[in-house]
TORKOL-4160 file (C-alpha; in steps of 0.2 Angstrom, whole numbers, padded with zeros to 4 digits, m for minus):
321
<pt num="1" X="0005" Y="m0100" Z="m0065"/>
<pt num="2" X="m0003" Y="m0113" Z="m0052"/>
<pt num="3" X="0003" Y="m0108" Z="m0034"/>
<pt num="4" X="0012" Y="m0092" Z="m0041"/>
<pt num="5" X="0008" Y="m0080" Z="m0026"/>
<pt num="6" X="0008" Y="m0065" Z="m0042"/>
<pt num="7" X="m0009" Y="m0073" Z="m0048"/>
<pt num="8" X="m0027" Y="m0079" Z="m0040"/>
<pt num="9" X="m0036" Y="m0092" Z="m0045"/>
<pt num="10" X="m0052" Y="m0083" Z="m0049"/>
<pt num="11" X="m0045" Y="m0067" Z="m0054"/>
<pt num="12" X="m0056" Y="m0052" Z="m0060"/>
<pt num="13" X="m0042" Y="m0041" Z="m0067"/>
<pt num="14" X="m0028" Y="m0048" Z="m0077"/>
<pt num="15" X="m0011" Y="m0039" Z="m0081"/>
<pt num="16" X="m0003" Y="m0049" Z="m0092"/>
<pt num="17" X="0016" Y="m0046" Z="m0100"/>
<pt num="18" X="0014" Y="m0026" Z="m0099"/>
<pt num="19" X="0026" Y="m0015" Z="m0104"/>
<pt num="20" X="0021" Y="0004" Z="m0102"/>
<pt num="21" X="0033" Y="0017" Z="m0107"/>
<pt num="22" X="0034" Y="0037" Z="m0109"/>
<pt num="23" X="0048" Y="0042" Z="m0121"/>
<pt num="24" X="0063" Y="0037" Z="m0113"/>
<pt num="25" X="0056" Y="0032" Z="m0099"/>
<pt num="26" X="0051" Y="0014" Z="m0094"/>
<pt num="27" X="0037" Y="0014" Z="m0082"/>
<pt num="28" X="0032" Y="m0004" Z="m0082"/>
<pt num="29" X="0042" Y="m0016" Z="m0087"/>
<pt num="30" X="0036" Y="m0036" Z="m0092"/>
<pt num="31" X="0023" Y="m0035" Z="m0079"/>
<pt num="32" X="0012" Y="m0049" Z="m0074"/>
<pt num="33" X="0000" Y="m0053" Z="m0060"/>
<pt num="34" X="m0018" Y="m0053" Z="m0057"/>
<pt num="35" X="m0033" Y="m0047" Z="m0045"/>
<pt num="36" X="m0049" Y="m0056" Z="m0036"/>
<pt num="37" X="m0058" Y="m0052" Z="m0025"/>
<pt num="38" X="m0051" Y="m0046" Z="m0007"/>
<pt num="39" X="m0040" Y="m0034" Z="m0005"/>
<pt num="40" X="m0023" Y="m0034" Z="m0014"/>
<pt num="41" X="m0011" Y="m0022" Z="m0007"/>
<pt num="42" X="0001" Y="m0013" Z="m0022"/>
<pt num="43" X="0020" Y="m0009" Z="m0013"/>
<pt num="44" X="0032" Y="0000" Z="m0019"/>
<pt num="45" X="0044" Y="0014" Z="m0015"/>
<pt num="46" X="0039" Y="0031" Z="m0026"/>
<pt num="47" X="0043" Y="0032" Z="m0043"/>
<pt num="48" X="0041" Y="0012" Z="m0044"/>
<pt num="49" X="0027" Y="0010" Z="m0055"/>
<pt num="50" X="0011" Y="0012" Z="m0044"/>
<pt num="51" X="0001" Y="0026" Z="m0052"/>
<pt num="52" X="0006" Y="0018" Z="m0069"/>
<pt num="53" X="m0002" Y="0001" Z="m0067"/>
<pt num="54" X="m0017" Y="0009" Z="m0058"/>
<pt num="55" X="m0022" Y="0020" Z="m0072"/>
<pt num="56" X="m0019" Y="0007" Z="m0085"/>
<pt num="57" X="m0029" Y="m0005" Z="m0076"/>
<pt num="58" X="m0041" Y="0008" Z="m0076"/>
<pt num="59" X="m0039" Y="0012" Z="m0096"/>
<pt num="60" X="m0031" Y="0029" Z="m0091"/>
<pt num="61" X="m0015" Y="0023" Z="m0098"/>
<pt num="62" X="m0013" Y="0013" Z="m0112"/>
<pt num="63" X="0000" Y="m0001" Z="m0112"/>
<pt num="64" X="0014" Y="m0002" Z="m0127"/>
<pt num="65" X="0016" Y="m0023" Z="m0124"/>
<pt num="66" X="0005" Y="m0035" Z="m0118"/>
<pt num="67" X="m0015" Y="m0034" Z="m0112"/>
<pt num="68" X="m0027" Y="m0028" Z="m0096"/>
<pt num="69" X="m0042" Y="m0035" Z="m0094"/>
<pt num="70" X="m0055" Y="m0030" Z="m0083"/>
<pt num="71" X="m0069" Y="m0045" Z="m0080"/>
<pt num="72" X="m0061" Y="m0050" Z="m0099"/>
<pt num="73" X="m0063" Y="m0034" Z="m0107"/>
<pt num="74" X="m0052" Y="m0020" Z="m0110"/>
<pt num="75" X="m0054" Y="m0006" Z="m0098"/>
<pt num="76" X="m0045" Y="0004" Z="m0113"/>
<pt num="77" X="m0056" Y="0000" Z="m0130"/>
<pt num="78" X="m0075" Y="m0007" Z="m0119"/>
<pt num="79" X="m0082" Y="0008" Z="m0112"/>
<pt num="80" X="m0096" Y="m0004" Z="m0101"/>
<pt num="81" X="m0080" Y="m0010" Z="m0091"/>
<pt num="82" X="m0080" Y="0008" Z="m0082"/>
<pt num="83" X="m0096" Y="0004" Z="m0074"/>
<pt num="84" X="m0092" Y="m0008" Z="m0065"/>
<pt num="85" X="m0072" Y="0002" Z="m0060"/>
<pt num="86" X="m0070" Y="0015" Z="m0051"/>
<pt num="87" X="m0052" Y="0023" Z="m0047"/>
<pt num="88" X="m0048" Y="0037" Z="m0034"/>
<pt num="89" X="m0032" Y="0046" Z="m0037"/>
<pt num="90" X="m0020" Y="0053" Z="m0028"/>
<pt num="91" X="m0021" Y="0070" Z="m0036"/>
<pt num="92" X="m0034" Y="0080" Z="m0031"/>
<pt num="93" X="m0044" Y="0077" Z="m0045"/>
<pt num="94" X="m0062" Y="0084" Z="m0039"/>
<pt num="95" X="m0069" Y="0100" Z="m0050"/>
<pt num="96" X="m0068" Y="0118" Z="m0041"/>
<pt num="97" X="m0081" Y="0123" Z="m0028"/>
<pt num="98" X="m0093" Y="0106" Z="m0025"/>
<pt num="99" X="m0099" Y="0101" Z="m0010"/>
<pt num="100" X="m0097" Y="0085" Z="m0008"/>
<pt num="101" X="m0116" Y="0078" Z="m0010"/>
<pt num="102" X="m0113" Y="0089" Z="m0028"/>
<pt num="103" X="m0098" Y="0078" Z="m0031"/>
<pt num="104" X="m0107" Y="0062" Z="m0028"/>
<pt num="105" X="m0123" Y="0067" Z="m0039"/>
<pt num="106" X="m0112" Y="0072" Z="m0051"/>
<pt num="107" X="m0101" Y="0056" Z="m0053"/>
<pt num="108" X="m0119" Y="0047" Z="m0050"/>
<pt num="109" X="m0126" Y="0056" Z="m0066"/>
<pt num="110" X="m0113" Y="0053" Z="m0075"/>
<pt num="111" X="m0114" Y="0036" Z="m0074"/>
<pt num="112" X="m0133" Y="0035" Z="m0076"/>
<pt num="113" X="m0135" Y="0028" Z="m0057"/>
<pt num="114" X="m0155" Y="0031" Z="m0056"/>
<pt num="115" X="m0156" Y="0029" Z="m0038"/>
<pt num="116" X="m0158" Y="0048" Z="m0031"/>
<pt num="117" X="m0151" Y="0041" Z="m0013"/>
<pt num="118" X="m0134" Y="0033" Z="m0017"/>
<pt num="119" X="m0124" Y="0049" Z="m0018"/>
<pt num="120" X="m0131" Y="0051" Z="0002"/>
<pt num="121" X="m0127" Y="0031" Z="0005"/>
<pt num="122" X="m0109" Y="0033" Z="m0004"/>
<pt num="123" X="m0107" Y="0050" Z="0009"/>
<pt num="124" X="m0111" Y="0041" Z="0023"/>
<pt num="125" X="m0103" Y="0025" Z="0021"/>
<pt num="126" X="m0089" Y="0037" Z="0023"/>
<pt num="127" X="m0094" Y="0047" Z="0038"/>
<pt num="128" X="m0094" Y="0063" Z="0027"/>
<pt num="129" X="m0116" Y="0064" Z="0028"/>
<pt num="130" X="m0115" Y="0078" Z="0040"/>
<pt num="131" X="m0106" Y="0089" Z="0032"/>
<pt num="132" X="m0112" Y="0084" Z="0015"/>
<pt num="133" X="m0115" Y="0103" Z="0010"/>
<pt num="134" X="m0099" Y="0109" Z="0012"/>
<pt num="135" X="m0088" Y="0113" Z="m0001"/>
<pt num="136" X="m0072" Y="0100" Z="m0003"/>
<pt num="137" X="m0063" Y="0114" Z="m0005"/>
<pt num="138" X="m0063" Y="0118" Z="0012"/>
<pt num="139" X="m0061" Y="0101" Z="0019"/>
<pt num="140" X="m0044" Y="0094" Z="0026"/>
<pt num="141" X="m0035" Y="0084" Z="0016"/>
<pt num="142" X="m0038" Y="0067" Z="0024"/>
<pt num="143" X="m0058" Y="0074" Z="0022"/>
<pt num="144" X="m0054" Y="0076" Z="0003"/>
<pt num="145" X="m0048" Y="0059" Z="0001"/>
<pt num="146" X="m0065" Y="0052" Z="0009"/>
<pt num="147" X="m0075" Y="0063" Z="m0003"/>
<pt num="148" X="m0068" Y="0056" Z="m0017"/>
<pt num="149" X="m0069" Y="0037" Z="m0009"/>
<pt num="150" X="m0086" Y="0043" Z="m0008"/>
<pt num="151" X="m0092" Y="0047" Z="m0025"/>
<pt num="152" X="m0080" Y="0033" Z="m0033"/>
<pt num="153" X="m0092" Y="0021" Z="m0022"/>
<pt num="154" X="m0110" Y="0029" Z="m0029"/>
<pt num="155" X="m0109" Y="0017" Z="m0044"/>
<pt num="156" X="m0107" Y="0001" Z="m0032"/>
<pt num="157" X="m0090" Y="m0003" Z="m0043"/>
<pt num="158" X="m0084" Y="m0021" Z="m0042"/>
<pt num="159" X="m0068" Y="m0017" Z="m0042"/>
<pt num="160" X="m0062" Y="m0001" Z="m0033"/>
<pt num="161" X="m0043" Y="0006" Z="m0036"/>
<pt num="162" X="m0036" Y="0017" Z="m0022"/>
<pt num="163" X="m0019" Y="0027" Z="m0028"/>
<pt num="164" X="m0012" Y="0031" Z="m0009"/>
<pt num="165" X="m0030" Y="0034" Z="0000"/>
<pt num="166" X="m0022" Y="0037" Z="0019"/>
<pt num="167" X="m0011" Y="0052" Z="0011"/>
<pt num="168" X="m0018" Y="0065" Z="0023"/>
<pt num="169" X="m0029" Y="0057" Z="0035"/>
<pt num="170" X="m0026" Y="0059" Z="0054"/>
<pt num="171" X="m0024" Y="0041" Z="0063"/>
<pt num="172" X="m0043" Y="0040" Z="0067"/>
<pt num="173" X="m0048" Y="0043" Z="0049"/>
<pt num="174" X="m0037" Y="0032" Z="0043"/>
<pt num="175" X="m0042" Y="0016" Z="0056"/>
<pt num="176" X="m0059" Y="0019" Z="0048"/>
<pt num="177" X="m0053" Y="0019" Z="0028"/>
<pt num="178" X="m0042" Y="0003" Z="0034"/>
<pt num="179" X="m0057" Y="m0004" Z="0041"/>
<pt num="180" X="m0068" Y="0003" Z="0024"/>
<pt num="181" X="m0057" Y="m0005" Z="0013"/>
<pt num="182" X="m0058" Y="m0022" Z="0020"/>
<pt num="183" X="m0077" Y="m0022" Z="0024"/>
<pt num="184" X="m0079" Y="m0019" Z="0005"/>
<pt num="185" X="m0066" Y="m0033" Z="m0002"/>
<pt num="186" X="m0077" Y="m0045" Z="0012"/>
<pt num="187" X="m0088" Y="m0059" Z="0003"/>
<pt num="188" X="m0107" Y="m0056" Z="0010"/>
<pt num="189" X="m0119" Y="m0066" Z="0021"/>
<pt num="190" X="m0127" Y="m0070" Z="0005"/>
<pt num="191" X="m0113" Y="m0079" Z="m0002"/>
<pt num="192" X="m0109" Y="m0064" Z="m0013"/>
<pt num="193" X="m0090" Y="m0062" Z="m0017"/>
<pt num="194" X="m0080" Y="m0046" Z="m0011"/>
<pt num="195" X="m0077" Y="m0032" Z="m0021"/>
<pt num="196" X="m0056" Y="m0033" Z="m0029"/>
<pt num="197" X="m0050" Y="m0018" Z="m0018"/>
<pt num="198" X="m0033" Y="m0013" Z="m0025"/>
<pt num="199" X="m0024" Y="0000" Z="m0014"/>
<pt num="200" X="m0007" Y="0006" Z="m0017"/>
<pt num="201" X="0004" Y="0013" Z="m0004"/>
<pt num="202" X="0022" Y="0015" Z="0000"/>
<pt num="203" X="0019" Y="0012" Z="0019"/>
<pt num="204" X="0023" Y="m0005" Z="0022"/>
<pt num="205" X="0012" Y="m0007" Z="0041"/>
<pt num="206" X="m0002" Y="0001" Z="0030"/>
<pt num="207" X="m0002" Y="m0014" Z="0019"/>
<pt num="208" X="m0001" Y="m0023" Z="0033"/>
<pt num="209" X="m0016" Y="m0017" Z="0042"/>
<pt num="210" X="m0027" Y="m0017" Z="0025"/>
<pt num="211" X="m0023" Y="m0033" Z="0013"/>
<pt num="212" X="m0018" Y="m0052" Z="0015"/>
<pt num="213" X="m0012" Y="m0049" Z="0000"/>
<pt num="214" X="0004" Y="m0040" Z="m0008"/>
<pt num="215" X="0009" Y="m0038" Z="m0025"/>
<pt num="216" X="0027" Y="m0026" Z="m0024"/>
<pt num="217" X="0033" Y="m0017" Z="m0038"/>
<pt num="218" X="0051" Y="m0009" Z="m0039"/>
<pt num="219" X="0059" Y="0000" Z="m0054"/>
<pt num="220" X="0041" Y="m0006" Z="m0064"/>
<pt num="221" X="0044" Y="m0024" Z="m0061"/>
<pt num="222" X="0036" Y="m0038" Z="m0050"/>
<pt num="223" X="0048" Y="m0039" Z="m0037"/>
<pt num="224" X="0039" Y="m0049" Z="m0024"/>
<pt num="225" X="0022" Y="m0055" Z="m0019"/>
<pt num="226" X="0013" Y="m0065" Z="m0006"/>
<pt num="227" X="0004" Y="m0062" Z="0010"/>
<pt num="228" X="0012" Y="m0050" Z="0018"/>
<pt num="229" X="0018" Y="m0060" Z="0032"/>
<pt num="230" X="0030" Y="m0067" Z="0018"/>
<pt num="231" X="0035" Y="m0051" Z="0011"/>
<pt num="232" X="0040" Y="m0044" Z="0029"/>
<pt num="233" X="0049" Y="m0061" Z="0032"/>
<pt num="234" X="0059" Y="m0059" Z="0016"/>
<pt num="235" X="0064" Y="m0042" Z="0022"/>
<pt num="236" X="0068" Y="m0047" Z="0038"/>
<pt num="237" X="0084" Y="m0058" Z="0032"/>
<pt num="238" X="0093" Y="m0043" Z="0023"/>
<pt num="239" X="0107" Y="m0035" Z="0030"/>
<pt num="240" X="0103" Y="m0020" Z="0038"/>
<pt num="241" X="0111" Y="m0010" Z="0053"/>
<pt num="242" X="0103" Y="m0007" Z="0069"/>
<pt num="243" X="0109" Y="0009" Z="0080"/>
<pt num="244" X="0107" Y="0003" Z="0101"/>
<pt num="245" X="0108" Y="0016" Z="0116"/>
<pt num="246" X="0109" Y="0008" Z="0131"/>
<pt num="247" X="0116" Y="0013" Z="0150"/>
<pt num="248" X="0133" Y="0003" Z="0146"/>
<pt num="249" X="0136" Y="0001" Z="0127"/>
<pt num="250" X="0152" Y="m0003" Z="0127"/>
<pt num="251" X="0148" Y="m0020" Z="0139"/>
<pt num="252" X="0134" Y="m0021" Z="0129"/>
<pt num="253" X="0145" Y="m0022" Z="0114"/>
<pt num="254" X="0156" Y="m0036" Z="0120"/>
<pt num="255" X="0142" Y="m0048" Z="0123"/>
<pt num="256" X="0135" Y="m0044" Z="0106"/>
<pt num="257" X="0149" Y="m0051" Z="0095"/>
<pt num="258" X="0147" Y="m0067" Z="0103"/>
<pt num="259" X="0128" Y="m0068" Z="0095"/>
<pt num="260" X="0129" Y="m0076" Z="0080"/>
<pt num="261" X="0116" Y="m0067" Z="0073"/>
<pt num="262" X="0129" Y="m0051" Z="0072"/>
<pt num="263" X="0140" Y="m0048" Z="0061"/>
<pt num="264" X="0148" Y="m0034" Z="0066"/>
<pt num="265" X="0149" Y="m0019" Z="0078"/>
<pt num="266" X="0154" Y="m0003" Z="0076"/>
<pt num="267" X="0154" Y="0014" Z="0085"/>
<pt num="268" X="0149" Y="0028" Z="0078"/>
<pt num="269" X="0149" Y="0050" Z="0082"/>
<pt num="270" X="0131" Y="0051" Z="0087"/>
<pt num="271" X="0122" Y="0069" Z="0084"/>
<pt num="272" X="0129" Y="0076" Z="0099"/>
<pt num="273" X="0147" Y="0070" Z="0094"/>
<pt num="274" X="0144" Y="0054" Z="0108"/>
<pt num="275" X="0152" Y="0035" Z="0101"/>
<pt num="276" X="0136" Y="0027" Z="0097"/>
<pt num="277" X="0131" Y="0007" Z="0095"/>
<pt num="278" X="0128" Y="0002" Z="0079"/>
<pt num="279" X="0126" Y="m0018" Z="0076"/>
<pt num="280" X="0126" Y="m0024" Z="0058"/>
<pt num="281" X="0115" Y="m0040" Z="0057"/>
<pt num="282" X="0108" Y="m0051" Z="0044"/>
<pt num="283" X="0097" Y="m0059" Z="0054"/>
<pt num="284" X="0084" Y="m0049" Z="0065"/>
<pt num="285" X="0072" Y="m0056" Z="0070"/>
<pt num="286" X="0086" Y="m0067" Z="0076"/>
<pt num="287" X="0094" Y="m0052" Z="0086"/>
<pt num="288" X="0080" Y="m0044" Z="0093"/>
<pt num="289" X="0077" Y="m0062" Z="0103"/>
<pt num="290" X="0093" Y="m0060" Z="0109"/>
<pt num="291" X="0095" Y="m0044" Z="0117"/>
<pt num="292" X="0083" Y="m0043" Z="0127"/>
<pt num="293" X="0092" Y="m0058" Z="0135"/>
<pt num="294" X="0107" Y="m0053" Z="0134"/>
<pt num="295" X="0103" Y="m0035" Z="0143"/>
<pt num="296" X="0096" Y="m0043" Z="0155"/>
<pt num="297" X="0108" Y="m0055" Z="0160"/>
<pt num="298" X="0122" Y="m0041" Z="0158"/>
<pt num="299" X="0111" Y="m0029" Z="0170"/>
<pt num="300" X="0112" Y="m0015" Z="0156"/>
<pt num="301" X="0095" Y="m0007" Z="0152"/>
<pt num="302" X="0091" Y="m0003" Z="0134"/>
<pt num="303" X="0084" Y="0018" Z="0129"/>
<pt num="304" X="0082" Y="0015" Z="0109"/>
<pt num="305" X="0083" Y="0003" Z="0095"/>
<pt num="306" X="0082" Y="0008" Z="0079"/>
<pt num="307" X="0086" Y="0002" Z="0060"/>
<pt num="308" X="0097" Y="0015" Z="0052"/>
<pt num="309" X="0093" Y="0008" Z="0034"/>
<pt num="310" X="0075" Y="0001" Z="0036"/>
<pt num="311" X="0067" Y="0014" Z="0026"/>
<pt num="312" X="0055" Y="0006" Z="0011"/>
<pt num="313" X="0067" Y="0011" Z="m0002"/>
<pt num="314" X="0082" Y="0001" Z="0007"/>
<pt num="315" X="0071" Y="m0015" Z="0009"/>
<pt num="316" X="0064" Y="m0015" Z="m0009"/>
<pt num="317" X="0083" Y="m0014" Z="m0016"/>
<pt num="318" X="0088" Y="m0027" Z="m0004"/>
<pt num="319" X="0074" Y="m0036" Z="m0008"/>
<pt num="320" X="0075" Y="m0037" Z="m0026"/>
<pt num="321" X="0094" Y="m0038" Z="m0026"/>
């Protein structure tokens, strides 16, 4: 395992050889990596796994092969594991007219948690103190999703599982989760290491924004993992096609298969029944060098570029192919 990108030196979850499955249905499949502290980004198209290995982690689930630990212990059989785990789900999940400081105290009576302020800390942490009283059944549903980062966050959890937290918040909610997220998996001035924050999503500039780290999943399988500056550049080298507007596409066209980085071009009916540029390139960070320069030099000015296959789905088969 030594300089295997799937596993941390010091890790404080460990997901070793699981298999999880539902009937017919494989959901993991020989799984193995691990979690420290930091934040650890889990990718993956839907369908791929995510959810799975989030609620076995979080003894939800249990696995039919192989072992989870949780700081050693199993978050399945060692009931003290859940004080120090939390886990907010996708789903709803949140019990029929709470406000959200009811939400908090409740999670933080459950748990035991004797100081009377931390449901407030947890609320505020997550800019939801102002509106504390009102019932989370009338909040938005990026306000939702902050409730419940709220009162997973009362018991102070050391590691802290996030099943898609962005789903619903506007862009200025969700710069301030990304930001969240990342203050929490930051060591402290003390010396103190971070919390393991493990946030799954299927956005890939999401991941981006949040963790150094990516563990990708694909069909329940490790597919790929890494800092995701390694993950994008694996990507980057797959076939793909691009589709180019410019004011001359034919010229344009004529100068691009002399690049080496294309391999082919092709015209296509656009939406409006127009012959439209599409480029097909295995090489694009390559190509987007290039025609700028090329444009330039041909005096043609460029009105789109856009992948026609760069949706995650498309990149995670490539990538695993």
């Amino acid at each position: 395992m030594n300089g295997d990108p799937a596993f941390v030196a010091d890790p404080t979850v460990d997901v070793a050889d699981v298999s999880v499955w539902f009937g017919p249905k494989v959901a993991l499949s020989d799984l193995s990596c691990s979690f420290g502290p930091g934040v650890t980004g889990l990718l993956g198209p839907n369908g791929a796994g995510k959810t799975t290995l989030m609620r076995a982690i979080t003894g939800m689930v249990g696995v039919n092969q192989g072992a989870i630990t949780v700081g050693g212990r199993s978050p399945r059989h060692d009931r003290s594991v859940h004080r120090d785990l939390a886990l907010v789900p996708e789903d709803e999940a949140v019990p029929p007219g709470l406000s959200a400081r009811r939400l908090a105290r409740y999670v933080a009576d459950l748990h035991g948690i004797a100081d009377r302020d931390a449901p407030d800390a947890a609320l505020a942490t997550v800019g939801l103190l102002d509106v504390a009283d009102r019932h989370v059944d009338t909040f938005s549903k990026g306000m939702r999703q902050r409730a419940k980062i709220a009162a997973a966050l009362v018991t102070s959890p050391r590691v802290l599982v996030l099943d898609e937290p962005l789903n619903g918040a506007d862009p200025v909610q969700r710069a301030n989760l990304i930001a969240l997220f990342k203050r929490l998996g930051t060591p402290g001035p003390d010396g103190t290491s971070g919390r393991t924050v493990i946030v799954s999503s299927h956005v890939l500039n999401e991941v981006e924004r949040m963790a150094e780290r990516v563990i990708v999943i694909i069909n329940g399988r490790l597919a790929a993992a890494g800092g995701h500056r390694a993950i994008r550049d694996a990507m980057d080298d797959r076939p793909r096609h691009v589709l180019i507007r410019s004011t001359d596409d034919r010229l344009l066209a004529t100068g691009l298969v002399t690049l080496p980085a294309v391999g082919g071009v092709t015209f296509r009916a656009g939406s409006d029944g127009s012959p439209t540029l599409v480029v097909e390139t295995a090489r694009g960070r390559e190509l987007a060098t290039a025609l700028p320069r090329l444009a330039r030099d041909s005096a043609i000015r460029i009105h789109e570029v856009r992948p026609l296959d760069d949706s995650l789905e498309s990149l995670f088969r490539e990538l695993i192919r």
